[in-house]
N, C-alpha and C positions, 0 to 999 in steps of 0.2 A: 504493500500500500504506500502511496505516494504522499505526502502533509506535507503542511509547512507551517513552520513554529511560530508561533503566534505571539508569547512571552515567556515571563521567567516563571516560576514557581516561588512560594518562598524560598523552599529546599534547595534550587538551584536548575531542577528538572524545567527542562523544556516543554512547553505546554501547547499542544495543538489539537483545534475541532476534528472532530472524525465523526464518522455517519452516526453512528451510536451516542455520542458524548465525548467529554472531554480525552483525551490522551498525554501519556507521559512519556519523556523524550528525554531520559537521563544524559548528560554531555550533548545537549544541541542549544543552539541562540536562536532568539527570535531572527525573523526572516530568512532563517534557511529554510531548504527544499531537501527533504530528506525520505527515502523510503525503507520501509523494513516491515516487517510483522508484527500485529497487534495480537499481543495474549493479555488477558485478563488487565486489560487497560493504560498498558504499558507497550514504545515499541522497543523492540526484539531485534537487537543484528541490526540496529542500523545504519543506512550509507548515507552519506554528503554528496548532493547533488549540486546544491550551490551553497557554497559556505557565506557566512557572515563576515563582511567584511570587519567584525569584531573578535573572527577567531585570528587566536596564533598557537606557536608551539607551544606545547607548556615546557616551563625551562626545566623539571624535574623529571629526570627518567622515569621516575615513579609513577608518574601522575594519574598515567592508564590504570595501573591495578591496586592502590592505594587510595583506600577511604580518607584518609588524613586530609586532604586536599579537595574540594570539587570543583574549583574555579579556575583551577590554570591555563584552559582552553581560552579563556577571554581576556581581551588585552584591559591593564588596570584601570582606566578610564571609564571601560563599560561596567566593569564590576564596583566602581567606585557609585557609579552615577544607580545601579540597582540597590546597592544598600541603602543609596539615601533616599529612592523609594521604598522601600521597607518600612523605611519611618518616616516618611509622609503619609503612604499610605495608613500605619497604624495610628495618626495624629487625625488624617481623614475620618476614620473608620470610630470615633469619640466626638469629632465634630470640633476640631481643636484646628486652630491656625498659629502657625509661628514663623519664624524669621532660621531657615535651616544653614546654618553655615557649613561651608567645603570641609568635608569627609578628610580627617587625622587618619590616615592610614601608616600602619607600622611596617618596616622596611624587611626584606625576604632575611631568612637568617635570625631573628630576631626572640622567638617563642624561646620565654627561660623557665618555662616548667611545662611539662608532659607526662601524662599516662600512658608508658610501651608495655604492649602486651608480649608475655614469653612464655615459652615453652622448651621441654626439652626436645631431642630428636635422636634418632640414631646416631645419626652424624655426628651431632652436637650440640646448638641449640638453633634457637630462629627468634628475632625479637624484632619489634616492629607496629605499624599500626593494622589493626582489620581494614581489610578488604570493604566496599561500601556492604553497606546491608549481611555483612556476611560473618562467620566465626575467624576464616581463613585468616593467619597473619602473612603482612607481606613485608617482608627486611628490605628497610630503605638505609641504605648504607651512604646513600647521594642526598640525603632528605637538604631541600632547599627552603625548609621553615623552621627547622629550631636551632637555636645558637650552637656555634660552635664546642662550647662548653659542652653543652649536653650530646652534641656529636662525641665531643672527645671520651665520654662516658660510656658509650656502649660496651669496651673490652671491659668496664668493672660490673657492668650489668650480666653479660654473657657467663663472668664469672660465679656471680651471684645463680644464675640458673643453674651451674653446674655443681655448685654446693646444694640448695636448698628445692632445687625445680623436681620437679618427675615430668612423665611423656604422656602422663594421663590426665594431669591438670594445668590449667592456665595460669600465672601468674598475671597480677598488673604490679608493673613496677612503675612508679611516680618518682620521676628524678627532679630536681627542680635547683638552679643554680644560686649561689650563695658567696659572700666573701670571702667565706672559707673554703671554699667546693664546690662538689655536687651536694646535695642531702637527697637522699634516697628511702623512699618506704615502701614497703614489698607484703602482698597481699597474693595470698592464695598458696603460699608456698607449704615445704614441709612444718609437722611442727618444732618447734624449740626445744633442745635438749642441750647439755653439756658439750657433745661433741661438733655438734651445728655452730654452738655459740661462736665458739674457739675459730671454725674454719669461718664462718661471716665475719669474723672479726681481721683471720689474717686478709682478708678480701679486701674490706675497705681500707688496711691499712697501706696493703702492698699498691692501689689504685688511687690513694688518698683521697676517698671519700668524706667528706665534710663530719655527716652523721646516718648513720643505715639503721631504720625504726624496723623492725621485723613483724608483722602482723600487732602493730601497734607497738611495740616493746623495743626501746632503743636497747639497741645490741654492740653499738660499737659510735664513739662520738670522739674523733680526733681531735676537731676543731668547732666551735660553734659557730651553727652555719649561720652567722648575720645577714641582715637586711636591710638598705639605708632610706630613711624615712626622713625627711628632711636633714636636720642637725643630728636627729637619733640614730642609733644602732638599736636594732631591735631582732632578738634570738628568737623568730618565732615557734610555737610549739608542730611535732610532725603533723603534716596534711594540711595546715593552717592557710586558709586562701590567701591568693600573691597574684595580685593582675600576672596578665599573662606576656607581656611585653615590659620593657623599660619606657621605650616611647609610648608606650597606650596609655602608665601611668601617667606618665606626664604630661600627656593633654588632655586626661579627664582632671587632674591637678588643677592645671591654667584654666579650664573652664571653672573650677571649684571658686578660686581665689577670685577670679574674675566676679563670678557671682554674688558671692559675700562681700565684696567691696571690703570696705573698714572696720567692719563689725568687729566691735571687741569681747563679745560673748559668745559663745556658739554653741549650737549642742550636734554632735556628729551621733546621729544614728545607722546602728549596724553598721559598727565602727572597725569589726575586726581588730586588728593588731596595729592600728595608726595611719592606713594610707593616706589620709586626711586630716586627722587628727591632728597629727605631731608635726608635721608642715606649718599648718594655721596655729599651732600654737605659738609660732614665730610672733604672729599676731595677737593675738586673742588667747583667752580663757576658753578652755575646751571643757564639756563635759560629751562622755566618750561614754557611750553605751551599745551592748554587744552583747548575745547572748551564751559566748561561749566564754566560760572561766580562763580557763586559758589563755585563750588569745586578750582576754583585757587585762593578765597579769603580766603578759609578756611587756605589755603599751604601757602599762606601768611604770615595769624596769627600766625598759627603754628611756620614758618620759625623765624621772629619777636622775637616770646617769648623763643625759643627754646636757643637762646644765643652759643658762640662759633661755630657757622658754618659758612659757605664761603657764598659768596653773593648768593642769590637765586632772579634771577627776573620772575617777574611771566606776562604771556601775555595771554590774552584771545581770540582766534582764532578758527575758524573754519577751519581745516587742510584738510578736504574735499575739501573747498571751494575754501580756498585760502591757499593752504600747504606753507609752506617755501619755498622761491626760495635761487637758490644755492647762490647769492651774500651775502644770511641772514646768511650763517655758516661760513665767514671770522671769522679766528682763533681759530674756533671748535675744537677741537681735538677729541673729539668723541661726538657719536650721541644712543641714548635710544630713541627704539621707540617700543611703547606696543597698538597698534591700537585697535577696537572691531575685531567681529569678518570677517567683510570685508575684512578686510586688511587696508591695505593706498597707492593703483595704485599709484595714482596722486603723492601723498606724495614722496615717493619711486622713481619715476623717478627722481624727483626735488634732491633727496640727490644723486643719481647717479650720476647727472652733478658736483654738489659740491665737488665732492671726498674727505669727511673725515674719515680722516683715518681709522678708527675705529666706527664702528655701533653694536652695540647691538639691536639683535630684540628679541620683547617676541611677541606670538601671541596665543593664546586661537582655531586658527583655521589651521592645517597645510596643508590644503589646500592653503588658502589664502597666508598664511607663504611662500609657495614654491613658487605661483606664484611671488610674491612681492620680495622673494630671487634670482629669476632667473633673475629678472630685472638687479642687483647688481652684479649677477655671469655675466653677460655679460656688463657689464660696466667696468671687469676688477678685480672686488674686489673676494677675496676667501673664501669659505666658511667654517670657521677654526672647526669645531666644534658644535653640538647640543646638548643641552640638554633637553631631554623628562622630564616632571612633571606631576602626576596624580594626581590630590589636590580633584579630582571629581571622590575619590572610587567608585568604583561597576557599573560605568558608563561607557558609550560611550564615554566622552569627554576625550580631552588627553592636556595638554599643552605644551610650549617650552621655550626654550632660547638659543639663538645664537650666536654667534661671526663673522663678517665678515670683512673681513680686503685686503687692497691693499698691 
């Protein structure tokens, strides 16, 4: 059957009418002419009859059979200009208008923490990302999206398989770079005895691993893996979220700062371990709220040793559960709030009654983003401005940073 792709998908899949309904066109751009066979709504085998003058090569050997990546087919420009329809349209789709500035895209090489999945093998081992949709790992040894660093990591990783892996289960290993190293936490493996401990230990050290958490359990810590947060160093605890880029932090930062203006009060919610936080504390008094212990005792220390910043109090809370009620932002002057990907409903209503001045949102989901911003657009506040971030090259995912203001 003959199509021709009509747009994108969120997903990235190429989307074209067919006698029946819609059709999916995984690796095809709008205005190609492409034919293959249609199974269960999807085509199958298909060929480029007229390419889009938006495709190019993708510059990673990998790119065909590795899920890590879906966008390498499309030169940056096209991909740049779909993301920030992603968040128009999610701003559309709430009834919400804003002023969307040029797409912060993070540079190839860049990605300083990843999930590779491994396994053992006869041979050896195999480590690498899934296949799209699939179990299958494919060993990107060429991979042209995560830093250097973490390239240079695989022979400690391969290692770690061959102590602790089998050929029956999967491993995820989370490496993630640090001052000190790699830090590495490893999930699915065998379990923990005396004799494990001892060879994971001569692992990291002969590889010089920062710190290797074993199914939760540090097992071997050379060096503490730091993180630098403004003025702070900050030890975060294993798994502890970390943007995914150095430059992604940094322009959802500048959009941060930019937003808050002068404010000398602030309260950072879902604070994590200081992305935010401990920057503006340069400025301002921070109260830092986070619902995970750890991470806001880490922000603590950090804050503590860091010297020369404004007070940073740190609270441990569930914002789900019990979000801030409006009486808790007397003499706020502005508000950071960078949720998962849900959002913060509850949260969000609770600052709408407060009406502080000044809200900064970042949100990972601009779905959620717009629902949670239409809360605020109708409580009166305006929606000054969005900034799109792509710190998640050659993917589906898009990020933000916003300004809202009475």
């Amino acid at each position: 059957m003959k199509l021709t792709i009509a747009r994108l998908g969120h997903h990235g899949d190429g989307i074209a009418e067919g006698p029946e309904g819609l059709i999916l066109a995984p690796g095809m751009l709008p205005g190609e002419e492409v034919e293959g066979e249609v199974q269960g709504g999807r085509l199958i085998g298909a060929r480029i009859i007229t390419p889009s003058p938006d495709r190019v090569k993708p510059p990673c050997p990998h790119a065909r059979s590795c899920g890590g990546c879906l966008m390498q087919h499309a030169r940056d420009g096209f991909v740049a200009e779909w993301k920030q329809g992603i968040v128009r349209g999610a701003l559309q789709g709430q009834g919400l208008e804003a002023a969307l500035r040029p797409i912060r895209t993070s540079p190839p090489r860049s990605r300083r923490r990843a999930v590779l999945a491994g396994r053992r093998t006869k041979g050896g081992a195999l480590i690498g990302f899934h296949a799209r949709a699939s179990e299958t790992i494919i060993a990107v040894p060429e991979c042209r999206l995560l830093h250097p660093d973490l390239m240079a990591a695989l022979p400690a990783l391969v290692a770690l398989l061959h102590e602790g892996g089998s050929r029956t289960a999967e491993l995820a290993l989370a490496v993630t770079r640090s001052l000190a190293g790699p830090d590495v936490a490893v999930t699915g493996g065998k379990p923990l005895d005396a004799g494990l401990r001892l060879s994971l230990a001569q692992v990291a050290e002969a590889h010089g691993l920062a710190r290797l958490t074993w199914e939760g359990e540090v097992v071997a810590l050379r060096g503490v893996p730091m993180q630098r947060m403004g003025r702070a160093l900050i030890a975060p605890p294993p798994g502890a979220f970390l943007q995914a880029t150095a430059e992604g932090e940094a322009a959802l930062l500048a959009a941060v700062r930019e937003a808050v203006g002068k404010a000398a009060r602030i309260a950072d919610l879902f604070a994590g371990f200081g992305t935010f936080a401990l920057p503006l504390a340069e400025q301002a008094d921070i109260r830092a709220v986070e619902g995970d212990g750890a991470m806001m005792a880490a922000l603590d220390r950090g804050w503590r040793q860091a010297g020369g910043l404004h007070r940073v109090t740190c609270e441990t809370r569930d914002l789900y559960r019990r979000p801030l009620e409006p009486d808790e932002f007397k003499g706020v002057e502005a508000v950071v709030i960078d949720p998962p990907r849900a959002g913060a409903e509850a949260q969000t209503r609770a600052l709408a009654l407060a009406r502080v001045p000044v809200i900064a949102m970042v949100s990972c989901n601009p779905v959620s983003f717009a629902r949670d911003a239409r809360l605020l657009v109708q409580a009166g506040y305006r929606l000054d401005w969005v900034q799109a971030v792509d710190q998640f090259r050659w993917s589906a995912h898009v990020e933000l940073a916003a300004r809202l203001s009475l």
